[in-house]
N, CA, C and O atoms as a printed pandas DataFrame, in Angstrom:
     atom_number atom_name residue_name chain_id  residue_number  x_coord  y_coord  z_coord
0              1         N          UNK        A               1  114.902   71.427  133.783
1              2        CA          UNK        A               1  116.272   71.517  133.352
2              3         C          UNK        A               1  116.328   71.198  131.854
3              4         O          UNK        A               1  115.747   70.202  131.425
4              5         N          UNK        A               2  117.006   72.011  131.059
5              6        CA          UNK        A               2  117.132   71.606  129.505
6              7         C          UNK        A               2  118.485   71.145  129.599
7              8         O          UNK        A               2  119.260   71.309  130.542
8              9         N          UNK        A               3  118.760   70.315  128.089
9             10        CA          UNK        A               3  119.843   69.887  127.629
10            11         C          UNK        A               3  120.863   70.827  127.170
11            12         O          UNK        A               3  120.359   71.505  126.274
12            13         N          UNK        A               4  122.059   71.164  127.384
13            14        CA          UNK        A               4  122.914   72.029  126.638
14            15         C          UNK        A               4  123.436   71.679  125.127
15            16         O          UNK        A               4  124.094   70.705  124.762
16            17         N          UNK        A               5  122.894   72.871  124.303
17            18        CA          UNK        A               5  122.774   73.057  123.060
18            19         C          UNK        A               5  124.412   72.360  122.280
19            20         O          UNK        A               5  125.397   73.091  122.382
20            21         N          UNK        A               6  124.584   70.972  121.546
21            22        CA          UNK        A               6  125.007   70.488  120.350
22            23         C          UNK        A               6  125.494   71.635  119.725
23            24         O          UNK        A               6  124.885   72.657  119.410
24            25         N          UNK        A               7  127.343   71.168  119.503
25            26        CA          UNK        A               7  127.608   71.971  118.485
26            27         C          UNK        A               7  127.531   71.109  117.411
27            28         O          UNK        A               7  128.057   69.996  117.428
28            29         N          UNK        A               8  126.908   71.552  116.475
29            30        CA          UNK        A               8  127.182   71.381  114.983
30            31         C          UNK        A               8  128.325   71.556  114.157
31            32         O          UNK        A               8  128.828   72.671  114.023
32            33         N          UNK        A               9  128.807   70.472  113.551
33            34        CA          UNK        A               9  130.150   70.940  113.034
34            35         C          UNK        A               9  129.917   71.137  111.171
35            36         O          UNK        A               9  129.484   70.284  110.397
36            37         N          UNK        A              10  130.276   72.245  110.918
37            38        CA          UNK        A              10  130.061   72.679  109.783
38            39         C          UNK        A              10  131.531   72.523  108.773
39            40         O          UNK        A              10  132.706   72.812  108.997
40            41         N          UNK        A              11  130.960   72.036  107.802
41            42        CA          UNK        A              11  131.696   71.549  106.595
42            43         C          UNK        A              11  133.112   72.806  105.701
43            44         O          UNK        A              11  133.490   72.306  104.642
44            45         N          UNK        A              12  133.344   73.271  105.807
45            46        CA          UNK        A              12  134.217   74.501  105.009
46            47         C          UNK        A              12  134.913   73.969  104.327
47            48         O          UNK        A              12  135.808   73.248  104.769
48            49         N          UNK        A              13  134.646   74.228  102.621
49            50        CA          UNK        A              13  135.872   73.289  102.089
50            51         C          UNK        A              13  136.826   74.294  102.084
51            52         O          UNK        A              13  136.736   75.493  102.350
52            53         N          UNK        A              14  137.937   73.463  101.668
53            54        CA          UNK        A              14  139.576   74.087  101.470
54            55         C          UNK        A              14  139.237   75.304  100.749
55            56         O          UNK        A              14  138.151   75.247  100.172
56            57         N          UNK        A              15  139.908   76.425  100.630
57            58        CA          UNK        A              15  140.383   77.415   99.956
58            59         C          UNK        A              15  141.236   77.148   98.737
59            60         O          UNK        A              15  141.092   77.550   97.583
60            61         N          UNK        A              16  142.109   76.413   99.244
61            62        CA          UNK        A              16  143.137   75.513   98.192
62            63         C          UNK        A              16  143.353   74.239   97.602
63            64         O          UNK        A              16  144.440   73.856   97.168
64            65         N          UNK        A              17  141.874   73.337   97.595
65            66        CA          UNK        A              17  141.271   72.268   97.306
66            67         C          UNK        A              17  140.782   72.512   95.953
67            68         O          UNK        A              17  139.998   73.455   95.855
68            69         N          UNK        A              18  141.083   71.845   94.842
69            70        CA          UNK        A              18  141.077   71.924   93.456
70            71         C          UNK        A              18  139.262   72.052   93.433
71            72         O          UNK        A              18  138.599   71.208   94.035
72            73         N          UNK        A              19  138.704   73.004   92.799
73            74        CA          UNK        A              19  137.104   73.064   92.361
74            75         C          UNK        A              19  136.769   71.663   91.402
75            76         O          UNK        A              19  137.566   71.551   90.470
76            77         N          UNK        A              20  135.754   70.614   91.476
77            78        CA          UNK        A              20  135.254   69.862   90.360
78            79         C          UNK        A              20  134.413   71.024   89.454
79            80         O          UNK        A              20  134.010   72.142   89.773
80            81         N          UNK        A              21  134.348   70.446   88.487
81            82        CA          UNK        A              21  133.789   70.807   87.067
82            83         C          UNK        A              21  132.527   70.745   87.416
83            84         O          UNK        A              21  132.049   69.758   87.976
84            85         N          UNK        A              22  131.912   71.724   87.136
85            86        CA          UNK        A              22  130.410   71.043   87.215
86            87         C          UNK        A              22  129.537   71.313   85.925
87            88         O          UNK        A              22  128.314   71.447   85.900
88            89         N          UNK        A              23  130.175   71.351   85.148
89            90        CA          UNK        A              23  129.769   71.047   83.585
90            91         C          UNK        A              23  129.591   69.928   83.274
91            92         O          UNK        A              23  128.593   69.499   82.695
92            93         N          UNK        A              24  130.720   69.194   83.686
93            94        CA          UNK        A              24  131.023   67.515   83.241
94            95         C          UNK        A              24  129.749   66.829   84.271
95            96         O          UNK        A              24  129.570   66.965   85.481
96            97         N          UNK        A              25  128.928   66.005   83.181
97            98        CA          UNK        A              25  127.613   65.332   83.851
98            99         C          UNK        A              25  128.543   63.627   84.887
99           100         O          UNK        A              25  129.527   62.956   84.576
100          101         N          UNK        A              26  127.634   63.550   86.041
101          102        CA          UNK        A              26  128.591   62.524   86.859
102          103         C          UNK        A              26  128.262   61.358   86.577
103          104         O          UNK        A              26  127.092   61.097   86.297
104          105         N          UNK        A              27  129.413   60.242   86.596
105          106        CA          UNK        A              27  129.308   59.184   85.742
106          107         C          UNK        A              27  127.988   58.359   86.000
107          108         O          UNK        A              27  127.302   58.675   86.972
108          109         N          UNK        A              28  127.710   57.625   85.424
109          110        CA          UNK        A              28  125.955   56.802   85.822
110          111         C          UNK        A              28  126.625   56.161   87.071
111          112         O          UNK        A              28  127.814   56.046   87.365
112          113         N          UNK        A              29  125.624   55.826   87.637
113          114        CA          UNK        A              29  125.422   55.072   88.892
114          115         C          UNK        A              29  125.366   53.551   88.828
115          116         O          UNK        A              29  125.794   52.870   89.760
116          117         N          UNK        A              30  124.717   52.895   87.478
117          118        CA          UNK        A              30  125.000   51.855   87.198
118          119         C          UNK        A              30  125.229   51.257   85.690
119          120         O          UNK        A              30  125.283   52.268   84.989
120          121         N          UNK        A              31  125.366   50.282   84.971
121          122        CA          UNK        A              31  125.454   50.027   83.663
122          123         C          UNK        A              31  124.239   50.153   83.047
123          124         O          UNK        A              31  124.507   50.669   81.962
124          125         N          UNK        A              32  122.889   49.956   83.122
125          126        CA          UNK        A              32  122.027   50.685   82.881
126          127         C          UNK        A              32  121.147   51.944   82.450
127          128         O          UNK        A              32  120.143   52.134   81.764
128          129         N          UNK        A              33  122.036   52.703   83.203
129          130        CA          UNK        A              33  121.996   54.670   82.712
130          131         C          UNK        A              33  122.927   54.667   82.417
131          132         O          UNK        A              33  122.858   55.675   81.715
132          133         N          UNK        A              34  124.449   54.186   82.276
133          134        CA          UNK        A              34  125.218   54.386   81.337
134          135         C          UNK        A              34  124.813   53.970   79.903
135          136         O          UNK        A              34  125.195   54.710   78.996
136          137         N          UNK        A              35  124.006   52.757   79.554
137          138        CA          UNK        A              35  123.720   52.342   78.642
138          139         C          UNK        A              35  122.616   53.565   77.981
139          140         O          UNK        A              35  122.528   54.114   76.883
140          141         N          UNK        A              36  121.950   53.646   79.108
141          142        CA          UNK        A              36  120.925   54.811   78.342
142          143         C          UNK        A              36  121.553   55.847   78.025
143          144         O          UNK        A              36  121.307   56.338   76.924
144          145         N          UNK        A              37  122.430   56.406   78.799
145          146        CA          UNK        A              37  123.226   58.047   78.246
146          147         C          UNK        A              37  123.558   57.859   76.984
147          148         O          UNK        A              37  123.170   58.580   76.066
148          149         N          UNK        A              38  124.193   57.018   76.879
149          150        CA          UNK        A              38  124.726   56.747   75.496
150          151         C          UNK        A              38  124.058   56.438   74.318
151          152         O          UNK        A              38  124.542   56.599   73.198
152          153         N          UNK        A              39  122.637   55.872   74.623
153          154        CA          UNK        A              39  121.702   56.165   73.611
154          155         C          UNK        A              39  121.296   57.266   73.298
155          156         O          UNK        A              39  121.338   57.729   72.158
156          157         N          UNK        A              40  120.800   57.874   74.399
157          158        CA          UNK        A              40  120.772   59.494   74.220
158          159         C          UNK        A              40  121.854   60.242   73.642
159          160         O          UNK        A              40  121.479   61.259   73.057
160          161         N          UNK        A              41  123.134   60.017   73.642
161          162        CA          UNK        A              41  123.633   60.586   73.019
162          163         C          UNK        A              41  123.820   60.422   71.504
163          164         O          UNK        A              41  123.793   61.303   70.645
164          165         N          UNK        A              42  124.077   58.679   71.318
165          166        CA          UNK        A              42  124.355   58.624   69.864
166          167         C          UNK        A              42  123.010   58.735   68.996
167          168         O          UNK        A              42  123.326   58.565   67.818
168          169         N          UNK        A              43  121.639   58.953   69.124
169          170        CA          UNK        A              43  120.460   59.786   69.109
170          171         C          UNK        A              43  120.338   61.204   68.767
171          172         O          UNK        A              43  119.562   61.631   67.913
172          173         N          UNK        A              44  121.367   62.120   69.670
173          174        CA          UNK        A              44  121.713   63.586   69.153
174          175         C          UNK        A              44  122.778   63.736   68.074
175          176         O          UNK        A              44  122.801   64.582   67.180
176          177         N          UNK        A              45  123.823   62.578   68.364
177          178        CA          UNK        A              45  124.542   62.838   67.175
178          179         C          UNK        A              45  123.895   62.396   65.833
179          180         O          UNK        A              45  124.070   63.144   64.871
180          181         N          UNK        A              46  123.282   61.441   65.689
181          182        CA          UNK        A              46  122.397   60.930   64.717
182          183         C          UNK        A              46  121.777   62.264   63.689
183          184         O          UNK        A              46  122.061   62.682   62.566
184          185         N          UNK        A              47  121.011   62.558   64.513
185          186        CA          UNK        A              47  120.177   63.960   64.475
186          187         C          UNK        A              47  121.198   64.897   63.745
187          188         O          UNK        A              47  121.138   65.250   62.567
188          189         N          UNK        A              48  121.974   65.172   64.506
189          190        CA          UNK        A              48  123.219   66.075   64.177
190          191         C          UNK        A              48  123.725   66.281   62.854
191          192         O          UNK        A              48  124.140   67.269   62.248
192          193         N          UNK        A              49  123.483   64.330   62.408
193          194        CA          UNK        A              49  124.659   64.128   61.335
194          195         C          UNK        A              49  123.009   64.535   60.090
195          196         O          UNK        A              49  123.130   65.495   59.329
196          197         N          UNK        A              50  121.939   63.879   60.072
197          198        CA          UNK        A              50  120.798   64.303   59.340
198          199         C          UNK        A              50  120.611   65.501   59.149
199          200         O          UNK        A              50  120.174   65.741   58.023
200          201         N          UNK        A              51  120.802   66.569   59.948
201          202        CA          UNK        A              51  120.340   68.179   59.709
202          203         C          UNK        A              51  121.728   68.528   59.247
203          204         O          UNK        A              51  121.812   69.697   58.869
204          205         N          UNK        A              52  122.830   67.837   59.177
205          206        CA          UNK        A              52  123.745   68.909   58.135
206          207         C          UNK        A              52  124.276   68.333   56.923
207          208         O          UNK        A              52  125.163   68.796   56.207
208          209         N          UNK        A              53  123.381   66.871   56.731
209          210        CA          UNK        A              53  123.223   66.190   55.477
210          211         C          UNK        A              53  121.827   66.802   54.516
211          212         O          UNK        A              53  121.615   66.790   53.303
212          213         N          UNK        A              54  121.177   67.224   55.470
213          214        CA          UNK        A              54  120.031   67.936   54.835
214          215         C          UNK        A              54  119.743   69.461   54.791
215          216         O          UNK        A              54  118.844   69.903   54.076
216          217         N          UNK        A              55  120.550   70.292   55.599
217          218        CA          UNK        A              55  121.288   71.222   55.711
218          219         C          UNK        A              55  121.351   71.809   53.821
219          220         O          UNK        A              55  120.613   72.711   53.425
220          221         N          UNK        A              56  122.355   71.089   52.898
221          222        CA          UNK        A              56  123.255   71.584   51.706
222          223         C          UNK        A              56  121.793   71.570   50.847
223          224         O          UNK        A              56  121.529   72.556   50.158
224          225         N          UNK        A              57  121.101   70.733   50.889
225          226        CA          UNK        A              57  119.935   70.414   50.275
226          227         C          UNK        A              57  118.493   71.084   50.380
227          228         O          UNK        A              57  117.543   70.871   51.133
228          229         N          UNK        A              58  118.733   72.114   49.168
229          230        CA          UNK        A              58  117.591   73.069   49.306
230          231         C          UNK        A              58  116.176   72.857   48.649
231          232         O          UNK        A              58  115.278   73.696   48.726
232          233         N          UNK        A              59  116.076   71.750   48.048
233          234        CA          UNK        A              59  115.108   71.489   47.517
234          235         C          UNK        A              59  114.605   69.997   47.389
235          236         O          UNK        A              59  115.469   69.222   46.980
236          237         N          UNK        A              60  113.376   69.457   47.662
237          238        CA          UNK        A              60  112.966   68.077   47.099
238          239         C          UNK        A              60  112.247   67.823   45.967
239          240         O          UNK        A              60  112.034   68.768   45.207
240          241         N          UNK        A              61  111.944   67.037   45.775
241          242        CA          UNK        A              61  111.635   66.243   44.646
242          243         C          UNK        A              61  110.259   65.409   44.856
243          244         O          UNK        A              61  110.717   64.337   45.250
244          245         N          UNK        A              62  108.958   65.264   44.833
245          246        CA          UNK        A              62  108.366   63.553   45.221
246          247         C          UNK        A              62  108.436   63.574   43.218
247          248         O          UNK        A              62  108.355   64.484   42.393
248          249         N          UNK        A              63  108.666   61.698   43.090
249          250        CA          UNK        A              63  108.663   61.776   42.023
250          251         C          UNK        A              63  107.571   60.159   42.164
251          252         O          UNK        A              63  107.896   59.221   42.891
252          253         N          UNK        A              64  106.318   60.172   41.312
253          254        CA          UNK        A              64  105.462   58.958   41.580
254          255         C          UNK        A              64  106.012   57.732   40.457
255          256         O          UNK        A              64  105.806   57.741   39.243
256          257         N          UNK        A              65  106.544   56.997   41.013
257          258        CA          UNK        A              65  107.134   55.424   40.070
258          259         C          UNK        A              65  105.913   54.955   40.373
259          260         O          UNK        A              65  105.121   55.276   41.259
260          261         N          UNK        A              66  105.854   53.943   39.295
261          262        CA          UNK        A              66  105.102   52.854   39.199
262          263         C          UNK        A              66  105.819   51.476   39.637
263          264         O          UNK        A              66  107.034   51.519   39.446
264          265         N          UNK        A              67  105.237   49.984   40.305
265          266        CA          UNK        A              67  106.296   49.343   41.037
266          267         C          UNK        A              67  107.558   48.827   40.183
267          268         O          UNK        A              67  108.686   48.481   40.532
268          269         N          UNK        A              68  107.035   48.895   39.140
269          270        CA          UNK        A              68  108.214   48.049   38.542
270          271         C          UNK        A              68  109.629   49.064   38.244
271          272         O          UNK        A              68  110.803   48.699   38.314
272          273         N          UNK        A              69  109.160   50.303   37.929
273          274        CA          UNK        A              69  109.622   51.499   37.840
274          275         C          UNK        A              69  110.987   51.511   38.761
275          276         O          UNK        A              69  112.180   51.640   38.485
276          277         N          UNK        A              70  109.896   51.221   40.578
277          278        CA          UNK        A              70  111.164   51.054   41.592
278          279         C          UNK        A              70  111.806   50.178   42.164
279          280         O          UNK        A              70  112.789   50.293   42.896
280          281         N          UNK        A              71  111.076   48.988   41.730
281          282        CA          UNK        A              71  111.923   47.773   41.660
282          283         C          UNK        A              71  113.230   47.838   40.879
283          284         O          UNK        A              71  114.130   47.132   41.334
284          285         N          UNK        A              72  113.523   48.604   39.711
285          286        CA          UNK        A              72  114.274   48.567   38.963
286          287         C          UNK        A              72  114.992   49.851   39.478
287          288         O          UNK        A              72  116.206   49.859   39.677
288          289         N          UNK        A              73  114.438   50.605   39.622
289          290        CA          UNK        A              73  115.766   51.696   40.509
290          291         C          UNK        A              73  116.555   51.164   41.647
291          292         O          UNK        A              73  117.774   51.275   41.778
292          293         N          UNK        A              74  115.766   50.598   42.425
293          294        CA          UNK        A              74  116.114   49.762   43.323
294          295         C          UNK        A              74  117.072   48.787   43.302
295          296         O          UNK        A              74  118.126   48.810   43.938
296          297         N          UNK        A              75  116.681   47.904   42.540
297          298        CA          UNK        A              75  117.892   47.196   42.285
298          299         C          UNK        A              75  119.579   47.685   41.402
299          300         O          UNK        A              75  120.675   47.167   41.617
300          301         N          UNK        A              76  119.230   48.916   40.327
301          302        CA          UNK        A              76  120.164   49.423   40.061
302          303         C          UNK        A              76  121.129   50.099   40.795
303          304         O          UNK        A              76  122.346   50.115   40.611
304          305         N          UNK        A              77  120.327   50.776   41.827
305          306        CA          UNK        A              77  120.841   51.286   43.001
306          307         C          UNK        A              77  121.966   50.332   43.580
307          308         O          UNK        A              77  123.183   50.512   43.555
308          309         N          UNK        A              78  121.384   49.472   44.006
309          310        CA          UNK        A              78  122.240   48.136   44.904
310          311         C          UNK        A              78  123.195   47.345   44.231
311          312         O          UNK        A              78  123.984   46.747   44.963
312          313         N          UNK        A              79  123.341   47.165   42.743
313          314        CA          UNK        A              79  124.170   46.906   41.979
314          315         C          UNK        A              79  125.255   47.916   41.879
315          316         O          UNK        A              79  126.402   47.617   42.211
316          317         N          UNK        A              80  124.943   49.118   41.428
317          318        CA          UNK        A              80  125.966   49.882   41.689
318          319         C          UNK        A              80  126.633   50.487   42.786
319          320         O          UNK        A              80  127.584   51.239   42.571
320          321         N          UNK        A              81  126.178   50.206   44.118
321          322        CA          UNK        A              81  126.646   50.503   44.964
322          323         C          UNK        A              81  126.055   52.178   45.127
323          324         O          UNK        A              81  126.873   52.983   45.574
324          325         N          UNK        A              82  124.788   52.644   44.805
325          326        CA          UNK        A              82  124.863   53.825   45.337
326          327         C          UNK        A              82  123.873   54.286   45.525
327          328         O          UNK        A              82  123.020   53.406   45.633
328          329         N          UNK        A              83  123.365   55.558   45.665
329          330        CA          UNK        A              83  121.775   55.676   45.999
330          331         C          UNK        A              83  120.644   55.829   44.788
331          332         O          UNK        A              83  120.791   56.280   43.653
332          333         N          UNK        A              84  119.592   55.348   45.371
333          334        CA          UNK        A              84  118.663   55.788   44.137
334          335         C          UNK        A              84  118.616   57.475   43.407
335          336         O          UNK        A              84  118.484   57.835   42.237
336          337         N          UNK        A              85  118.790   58.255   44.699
337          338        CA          UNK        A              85  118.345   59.680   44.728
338          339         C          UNK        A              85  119.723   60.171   43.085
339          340         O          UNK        A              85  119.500   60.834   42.072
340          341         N          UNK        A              86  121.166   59.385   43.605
341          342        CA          UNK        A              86  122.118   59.764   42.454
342          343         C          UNK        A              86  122.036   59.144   41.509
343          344         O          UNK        A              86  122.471   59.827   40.582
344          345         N          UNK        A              87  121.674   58.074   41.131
345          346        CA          UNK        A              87  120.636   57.414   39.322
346          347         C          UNK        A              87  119.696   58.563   39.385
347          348         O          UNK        A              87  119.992   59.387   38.520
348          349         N          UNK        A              88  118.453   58.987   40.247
349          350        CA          UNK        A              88  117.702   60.086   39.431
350          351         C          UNK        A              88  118.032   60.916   38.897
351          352         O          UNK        A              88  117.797   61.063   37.698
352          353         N          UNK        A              89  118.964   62.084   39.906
353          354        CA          UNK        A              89  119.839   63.143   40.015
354          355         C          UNK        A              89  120.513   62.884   38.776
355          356         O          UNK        A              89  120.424   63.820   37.981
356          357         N          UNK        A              90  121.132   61.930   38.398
357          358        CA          UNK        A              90  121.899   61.946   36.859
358          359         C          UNK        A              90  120.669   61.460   35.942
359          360         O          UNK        A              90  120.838   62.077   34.891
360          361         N          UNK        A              91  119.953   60.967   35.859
361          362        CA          UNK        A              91  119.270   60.708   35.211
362          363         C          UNK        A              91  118.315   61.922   34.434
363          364         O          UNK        A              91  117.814   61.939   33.309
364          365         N          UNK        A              92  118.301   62.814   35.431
365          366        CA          UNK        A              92  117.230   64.209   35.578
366          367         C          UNK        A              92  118.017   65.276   34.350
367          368         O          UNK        A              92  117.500   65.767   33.347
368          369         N          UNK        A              93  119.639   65.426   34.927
369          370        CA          UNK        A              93  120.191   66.004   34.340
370          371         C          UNK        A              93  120.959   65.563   33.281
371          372         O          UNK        A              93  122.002   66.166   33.028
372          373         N          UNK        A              94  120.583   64.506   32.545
373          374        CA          UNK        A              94  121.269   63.733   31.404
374          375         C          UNK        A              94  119.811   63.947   30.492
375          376         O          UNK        A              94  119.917   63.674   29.296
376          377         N          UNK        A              95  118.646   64.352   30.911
377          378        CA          UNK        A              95  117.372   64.362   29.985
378          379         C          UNK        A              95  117.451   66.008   29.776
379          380         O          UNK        A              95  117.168   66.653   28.767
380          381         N          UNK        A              96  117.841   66.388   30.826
381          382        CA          UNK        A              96  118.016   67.771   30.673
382          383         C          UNK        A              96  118.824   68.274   29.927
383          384         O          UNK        A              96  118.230   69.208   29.388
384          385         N          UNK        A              97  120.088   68.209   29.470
385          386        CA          UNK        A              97  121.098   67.972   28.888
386          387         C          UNK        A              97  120.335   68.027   27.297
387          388         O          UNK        A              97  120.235   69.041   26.606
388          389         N          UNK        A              98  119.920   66.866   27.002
389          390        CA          UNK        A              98  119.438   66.321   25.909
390          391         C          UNK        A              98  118.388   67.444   25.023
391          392         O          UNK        A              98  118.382   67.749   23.831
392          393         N          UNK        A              99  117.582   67.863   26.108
393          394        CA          UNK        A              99  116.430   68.501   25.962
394          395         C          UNK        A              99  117.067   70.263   25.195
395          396         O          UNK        A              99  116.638   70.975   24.288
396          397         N          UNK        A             100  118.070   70.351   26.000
397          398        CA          UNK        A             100  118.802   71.839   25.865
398          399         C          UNK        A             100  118.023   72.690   26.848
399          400         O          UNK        A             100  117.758   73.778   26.336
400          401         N          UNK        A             101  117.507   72.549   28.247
401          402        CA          UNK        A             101  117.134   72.936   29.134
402          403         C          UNK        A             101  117.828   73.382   30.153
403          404         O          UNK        A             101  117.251   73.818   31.150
């Protein structure tokens, strides 16, 4: 004698039951991978913000100082509040200037 065959009850969602997104990634599971998502993310934005700061900038420069050279850029830098790269950058084109170049 066999057992008579279990109905299975099968799931059908609504027709008229709002669809979730399934673009939107689902929230972490604990504070942990939330903590990590968010490294991962502010990581891509990071990235993001470097390639369209370096993006405008078509050309480099290596320029070889000697230490005292960048000790003293260095500190001019930090006195004035700004980067070394804009003391060179004016510096470059204030010799240039001079030169009639």
């Amino acid at each position: 004698m066999t057992a008579p065959k279990k109905k299975v009850a099968v799931d059908v969602p609504d027709a008229h039951a709002p669809e979730t997104d399934a673009r939107l990634p689902a929230p972490p599971a604990n504070k942990a991978d939330a903590d990590i998502s968010v490294r991962q993310e502010a990581r891509k934005a990071l990235r993001r913000v470097k390639r369209e700061r370096v993006k405008g900038e078509s050309f480099f420069v290596n320029v070889s100082l000697d230490r005292r050279t960048k000790r003293r850029l260095k500190l001019a830098s930090f006195n004035a509040e700004t980067s070394m790269q804009a003391i060179i950058e004016a510096a470059v084109v204030k010799y240039l200037d001079e030169i009639g170049a």
